[in-house]
C-alpha positions as CSV (number, residue, x, y, z in Angstrom):
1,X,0.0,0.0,0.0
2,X,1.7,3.4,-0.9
3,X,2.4,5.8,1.8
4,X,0.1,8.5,3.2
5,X,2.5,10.6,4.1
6,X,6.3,10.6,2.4
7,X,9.1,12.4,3.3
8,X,12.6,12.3,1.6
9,X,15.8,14.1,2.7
10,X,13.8,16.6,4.5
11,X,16.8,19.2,5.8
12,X,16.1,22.5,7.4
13,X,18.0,25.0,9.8
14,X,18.1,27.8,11.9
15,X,20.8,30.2,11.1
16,X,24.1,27.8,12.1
17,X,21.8,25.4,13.9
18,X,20.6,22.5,11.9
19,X,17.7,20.8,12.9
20,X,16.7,18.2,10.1
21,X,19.6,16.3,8.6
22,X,18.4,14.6,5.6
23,X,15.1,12.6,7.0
24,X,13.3,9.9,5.1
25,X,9.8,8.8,6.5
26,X,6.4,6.7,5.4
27,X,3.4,6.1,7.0
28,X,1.0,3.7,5.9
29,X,-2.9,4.8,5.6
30,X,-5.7,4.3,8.4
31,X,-2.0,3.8,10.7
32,X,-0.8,5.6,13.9
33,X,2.8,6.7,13.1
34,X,4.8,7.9,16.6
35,X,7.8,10.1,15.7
36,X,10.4,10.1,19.5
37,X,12.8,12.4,20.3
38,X,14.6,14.6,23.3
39,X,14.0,18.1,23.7
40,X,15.0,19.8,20.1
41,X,15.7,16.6,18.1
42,X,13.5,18.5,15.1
43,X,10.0,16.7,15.9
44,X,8.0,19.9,15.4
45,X,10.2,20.6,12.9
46,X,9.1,17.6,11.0
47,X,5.5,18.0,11.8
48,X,5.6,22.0,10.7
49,X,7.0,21.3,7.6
50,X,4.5,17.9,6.7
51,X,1.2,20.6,7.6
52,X,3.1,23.5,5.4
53,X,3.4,25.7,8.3
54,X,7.4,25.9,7.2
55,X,9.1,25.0,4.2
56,X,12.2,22.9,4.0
57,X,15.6,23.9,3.0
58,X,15.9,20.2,1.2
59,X,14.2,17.5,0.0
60,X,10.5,16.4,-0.7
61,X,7.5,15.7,1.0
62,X,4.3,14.7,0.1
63,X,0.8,14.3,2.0
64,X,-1.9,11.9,0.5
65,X,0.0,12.5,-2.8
66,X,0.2,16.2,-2.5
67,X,3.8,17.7,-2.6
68,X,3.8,20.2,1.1
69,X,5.8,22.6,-0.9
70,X,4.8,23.1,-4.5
71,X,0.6,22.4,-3.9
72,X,0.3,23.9,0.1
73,X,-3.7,24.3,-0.5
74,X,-3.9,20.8,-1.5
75,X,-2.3,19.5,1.9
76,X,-3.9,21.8,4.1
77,X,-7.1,20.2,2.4
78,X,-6.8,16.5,3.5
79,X,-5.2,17.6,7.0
80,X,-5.8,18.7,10.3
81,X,-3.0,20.0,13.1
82,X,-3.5,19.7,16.7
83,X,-0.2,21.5,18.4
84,X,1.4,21.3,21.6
85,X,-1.4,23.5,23.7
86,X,-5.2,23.5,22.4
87,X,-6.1,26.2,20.6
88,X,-9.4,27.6,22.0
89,X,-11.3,30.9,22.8
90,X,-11.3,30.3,26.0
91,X,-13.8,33.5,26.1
92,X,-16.4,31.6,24.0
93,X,-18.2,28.4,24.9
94,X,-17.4,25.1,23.9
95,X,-20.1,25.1,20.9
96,X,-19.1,28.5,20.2
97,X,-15.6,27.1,19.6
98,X,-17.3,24.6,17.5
99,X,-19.7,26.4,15.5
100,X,-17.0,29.2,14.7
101,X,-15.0,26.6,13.3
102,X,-17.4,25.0,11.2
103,X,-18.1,28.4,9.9
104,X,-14.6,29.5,8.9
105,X,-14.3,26.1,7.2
106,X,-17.3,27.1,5.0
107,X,-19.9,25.0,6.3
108,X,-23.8,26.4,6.1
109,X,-25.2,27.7,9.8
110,X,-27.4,24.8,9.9
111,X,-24.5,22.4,8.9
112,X,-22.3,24.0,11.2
113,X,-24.3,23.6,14.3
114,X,-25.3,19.6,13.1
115,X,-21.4,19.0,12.8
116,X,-20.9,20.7,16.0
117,X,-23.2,19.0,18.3
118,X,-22.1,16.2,16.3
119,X,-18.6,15.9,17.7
120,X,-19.6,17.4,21.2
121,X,-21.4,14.6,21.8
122,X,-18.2,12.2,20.2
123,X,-16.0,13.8,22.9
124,X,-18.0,13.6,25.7
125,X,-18.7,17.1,25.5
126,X,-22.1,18.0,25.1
127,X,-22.8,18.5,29.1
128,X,-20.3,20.9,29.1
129,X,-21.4,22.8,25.5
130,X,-22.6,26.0,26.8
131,X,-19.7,26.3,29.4
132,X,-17.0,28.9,29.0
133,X,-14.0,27.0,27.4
134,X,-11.4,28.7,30.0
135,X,-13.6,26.8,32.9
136,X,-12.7,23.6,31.1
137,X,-10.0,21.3,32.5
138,X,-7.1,20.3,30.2
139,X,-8.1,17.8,29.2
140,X,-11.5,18.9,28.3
141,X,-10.3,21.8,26.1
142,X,-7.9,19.3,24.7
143,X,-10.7,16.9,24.0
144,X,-12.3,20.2,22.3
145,X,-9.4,21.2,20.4
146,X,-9.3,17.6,18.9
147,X,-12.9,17.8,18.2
148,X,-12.6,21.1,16.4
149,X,-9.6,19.8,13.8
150,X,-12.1,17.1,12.9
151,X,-14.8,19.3,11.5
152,X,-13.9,18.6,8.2
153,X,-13.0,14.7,8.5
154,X,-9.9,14.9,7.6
155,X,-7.9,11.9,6.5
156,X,-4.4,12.8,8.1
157,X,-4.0,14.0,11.4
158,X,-1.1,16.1,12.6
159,X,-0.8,15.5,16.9
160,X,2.2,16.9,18.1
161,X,2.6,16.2,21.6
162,X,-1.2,15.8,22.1
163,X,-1.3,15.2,25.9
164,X,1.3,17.3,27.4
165,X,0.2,18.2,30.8
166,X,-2.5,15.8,31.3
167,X,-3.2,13.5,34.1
168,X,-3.4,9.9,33.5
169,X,-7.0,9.5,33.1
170,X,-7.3,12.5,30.9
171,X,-4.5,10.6,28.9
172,X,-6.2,7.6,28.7
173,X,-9.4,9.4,27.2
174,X,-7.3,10.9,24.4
175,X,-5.7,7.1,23.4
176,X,-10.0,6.2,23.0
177,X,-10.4,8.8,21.1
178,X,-7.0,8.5,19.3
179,X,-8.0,4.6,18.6
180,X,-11.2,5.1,18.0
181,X,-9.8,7.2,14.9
182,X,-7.6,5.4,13.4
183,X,-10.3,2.6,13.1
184,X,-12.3,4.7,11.0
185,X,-9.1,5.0,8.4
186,X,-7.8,8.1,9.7
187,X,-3.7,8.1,9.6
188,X,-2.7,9.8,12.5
189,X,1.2,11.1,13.2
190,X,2.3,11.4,16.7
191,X,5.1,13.2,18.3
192,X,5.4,12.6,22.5
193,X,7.7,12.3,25.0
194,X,5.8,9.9,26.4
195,X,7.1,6.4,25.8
196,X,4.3,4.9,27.1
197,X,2.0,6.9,24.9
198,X,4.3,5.6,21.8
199,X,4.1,1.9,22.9
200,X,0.5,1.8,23.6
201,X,-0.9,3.8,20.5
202,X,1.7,3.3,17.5
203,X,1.6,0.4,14.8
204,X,5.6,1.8,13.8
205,X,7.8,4.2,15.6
206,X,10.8,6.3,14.3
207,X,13.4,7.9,17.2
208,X,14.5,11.0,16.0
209,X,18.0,12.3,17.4
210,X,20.3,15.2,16.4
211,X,17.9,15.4,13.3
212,X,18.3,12.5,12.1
213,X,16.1,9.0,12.3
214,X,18.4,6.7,14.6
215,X,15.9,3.8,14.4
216,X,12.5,2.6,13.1
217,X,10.1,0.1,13.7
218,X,7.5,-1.2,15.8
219,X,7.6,-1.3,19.8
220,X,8.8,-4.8,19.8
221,X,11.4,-4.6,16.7
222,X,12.7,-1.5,18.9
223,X,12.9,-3.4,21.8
224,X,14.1,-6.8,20.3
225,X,16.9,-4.4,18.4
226,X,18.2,-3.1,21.3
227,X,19.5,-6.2,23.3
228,X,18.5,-9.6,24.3
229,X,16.1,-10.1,27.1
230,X,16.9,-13.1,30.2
231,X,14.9,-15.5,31.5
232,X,15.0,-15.4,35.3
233,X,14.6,-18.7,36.7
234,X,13.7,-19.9,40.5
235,X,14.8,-23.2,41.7
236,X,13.0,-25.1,44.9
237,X,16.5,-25.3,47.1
238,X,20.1,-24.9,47.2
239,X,20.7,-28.3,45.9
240,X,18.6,-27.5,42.7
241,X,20.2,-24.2,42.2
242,X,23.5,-26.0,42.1
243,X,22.6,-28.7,39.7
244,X,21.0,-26.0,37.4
245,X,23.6,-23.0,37.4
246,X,26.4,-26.8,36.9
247,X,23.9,-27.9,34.1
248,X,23.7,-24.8,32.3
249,X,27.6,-23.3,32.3
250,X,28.2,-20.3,30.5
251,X,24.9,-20.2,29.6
252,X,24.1,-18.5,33.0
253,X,24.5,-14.7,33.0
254,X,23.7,-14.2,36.5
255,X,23.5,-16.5,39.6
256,X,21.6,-15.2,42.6
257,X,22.1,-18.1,45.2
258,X,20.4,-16.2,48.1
259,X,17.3,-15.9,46.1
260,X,18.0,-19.4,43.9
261,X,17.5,-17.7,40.7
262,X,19.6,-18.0,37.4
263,X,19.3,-15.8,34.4
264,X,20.0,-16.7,30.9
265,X,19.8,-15.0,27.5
266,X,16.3,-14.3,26.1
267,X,15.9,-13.9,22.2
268,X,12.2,-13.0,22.6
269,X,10.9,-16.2,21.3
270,X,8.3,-18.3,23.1
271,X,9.7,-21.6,21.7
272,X,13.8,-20.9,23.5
273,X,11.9,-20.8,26.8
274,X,9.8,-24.3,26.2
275,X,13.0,-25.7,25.1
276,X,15.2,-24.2,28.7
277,X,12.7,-25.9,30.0
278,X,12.3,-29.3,28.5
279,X,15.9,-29.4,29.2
280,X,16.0,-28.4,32.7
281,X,13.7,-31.2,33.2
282,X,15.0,-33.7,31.4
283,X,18.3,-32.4,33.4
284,X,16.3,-33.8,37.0
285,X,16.2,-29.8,37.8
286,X,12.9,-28.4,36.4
287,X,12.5,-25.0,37.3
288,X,10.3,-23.9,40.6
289,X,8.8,-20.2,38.4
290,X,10.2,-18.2,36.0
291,X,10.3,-14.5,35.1
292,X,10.7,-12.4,31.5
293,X,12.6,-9.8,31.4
294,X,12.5,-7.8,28.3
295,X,14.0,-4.0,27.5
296,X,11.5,-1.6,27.8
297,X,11.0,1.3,25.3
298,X,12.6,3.5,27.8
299,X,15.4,1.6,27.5
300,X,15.5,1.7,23.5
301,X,15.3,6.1,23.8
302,X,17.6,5.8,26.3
303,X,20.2,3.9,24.3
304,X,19.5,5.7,20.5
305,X,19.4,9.4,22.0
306,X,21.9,11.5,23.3
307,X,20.5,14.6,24.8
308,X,23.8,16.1,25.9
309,X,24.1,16.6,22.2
310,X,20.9,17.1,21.2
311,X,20.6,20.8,19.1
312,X,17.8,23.1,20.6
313,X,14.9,23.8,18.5
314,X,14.2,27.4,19.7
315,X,14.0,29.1,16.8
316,X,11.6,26.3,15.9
317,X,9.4,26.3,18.6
C-alpha cells in the first residue's frame, strides 16, 4: 500500500543550527505513526513542515500524494493539526468554539451547528457545551481542540505532543479517542515524550536524534533491536540451584544463590523458553517459576538518544 505521508531528505535549519539532517519517513494509511525524540531533536520541525506551516531547505515531501511545498492548499485540504497547547477561545463556549470553526471552514449555519453537536457529543462534551471553554479542564479543552480539527473529517491528522500536561485518566481518554480514529481510516502522526503513549498507540515508531532518524520500527522490533532479554529462573533449594547453574555453564549470565535464581539469555521467542525448560527437566532440575525480562521502550530512547548533544529547537518552537 503506498504511503500517506512521504518524506525524503527533508533538511532544514536555523541560522548555524541544523535541525533536520536529511530525513526519510512513510506512514502507511488508516495507521498511527509515533515520531520520538529529546527536547529539540526536530519533531516539530518535521510535523511544521509535513502541515506546510514551514518550508524545508531540502528534500521532498508529500501528504496523501500532494507535494507540502509546490501544492500547500492541497495538503492543508486532507489535513488537520493539533499543536502542543489547544487552541481555543477560552472567552467563548465550547459550541461556540465549534460552531466558529465550522463556519470558517465554510460550512452552512445549519451544517455548522449539526457538525458541531455532532462531535460534542463524540468527545463527551455535550454537558459541558454552553460552558465557557477557559472553565474547562485540560483535558477537556484538549478533548475540544481535537474535536474542532475534525470538522472537516480529515484523513491525516497532525498530533504533536497531544497530551502534554495531562493526568493519567485525561490521557487515557485521548488514546480512545485516538484509537477510535484510526479505526475509521484516519492516519494519525504522533510526536510525544511519552514512551508509554508511543508503545500503547503506535503500529511503527521512528526515534529521532540530532535530526536525524536513529531507528525505526514497531515497539517490539525496537525493543528486540536493542539487546536480548533473560529468562529469570527460581529453583525449589540450594541443591537445585547447584545442579542447574552446573547444568547450564556459561549459559548463566547471572546467579543469585540467596534468592536461587539464574538468568539466561532471552531472544524474545516463546519456543527458546519451552525448550530451557524441556531441558531443565530432562536435566532432573525443572524449574520452581520463572520470570521475563525484556527491555522496555525507555530503554530503546535511552540507548539511541543523546540529549547532551541534542541541538535546541528554539528558533523552531
Amino acid at each position: 500500500m503506498d504511503p500517506i505521508i512521504r518524506a525524503v531528505g527533508l533538511t532544514k535549519s536555523y541560522g548555524d543550527n541544523p535541525v533536520l539532517r536529511g530525513v526519510d519517513l512513510q506512514v502507511a494509511p488508516g495507521t498511527i505513526f509515533a515520531l520520538l525524540g529529546p527536547n529539540g531533536a526536530g519533531k516539530t520541525t518535521m510535523v511544521r513542515i509535513l502541515s506546510t506551516l514551514i518550508r524545508p531547505d531540502g528534500g521532498r515531501a508529500f501528504v496523501a500524494g500532494h507535494d507540502v511545498a509546490r501544492e500547500p492548499k492541497a495538503v492543508r485540504g486532507v489535513i488537520s493539526l493539533t499543536g502542543q497547547y489547544a487552541a481555543v477561545d477560552e472567552l467563548l463556549t465550547g459550541r461556540e468554539n465549534m460552531v466558529m470553526m465550522a463556519r470558517l471552514n465554510r460550512l452552512g449555519r445549519s451544517a455548522a451547528r449539526e457538525r458541531s453537536a455532532e462531535l460534542l457529543r463524540r468527545f463527551d462534551l455535550e454537558d459541558a457545551q454552553d460552558r465557557l471553554a477557559g472553565r474547562y479542564s485540560g483535558g477537556m479543552r484538549r478533548r475540544l481542540d481535537l474535536a474542532i480539527s475534525l470538522i472537516t473529517a480529515p484523513p491525516v491528522i497532525f498530533l504533536d505532543e497531544p497530551t502534554t500536561g495531562l493526568d493519567p485518566r485525561s490521557r487515557q481518554t485521548m488514546w480512545s479517542v485516538i484509537r477510535e480514529l484510526v479505526d475509521e481510516g484516519v492516519t494519525i502522526l504522533l510526536t510525544t515524550q511519552y514512551l508509554e503513549e508511543a508503545d500503547q498507540l503506535a503500529n511503527r515508531i521512528a526515534v529521532l536524534d540530532g535530526g536525524r532518524i536513529v531507528a525505526e520500527g514497531t515497539a517490539s522490533e525496537l525493543k528486540r533491536g536493542l539487546s536480548a532479554g533473560t529468562v529469570e529462573l527460581t529453583f525449589f533449594d540450594v541443591p537445585a540451584f547447584d545442579r542447574a547453574a552446573r547444568y547450564l555453564g556459561h549459559e548463566a549470565l547471572h546467579r543469585d544463590q540467596t534468592n536461587l535464581c539464574l538468568r539466561v539469555s532471552f531472544d524474545g521467542h516463546a519456543e527458546q523458553v519451552r525448550v530451557l525448560l524441556e531441558r531443565l527437566r530432562q536435566a532432573g532440575v525443572p524449574a520452581a517459576s520463572l520470570e521475563l525480562h525484556t527491555p522496555s521502550l525507555d530503554d530503546v530512547f535511552l540507548s539511541l538518544t543523546d540529549t547532551a548533544r541534542a541541538p535546541q529547537e528554539t528558533a523552531a518552537r
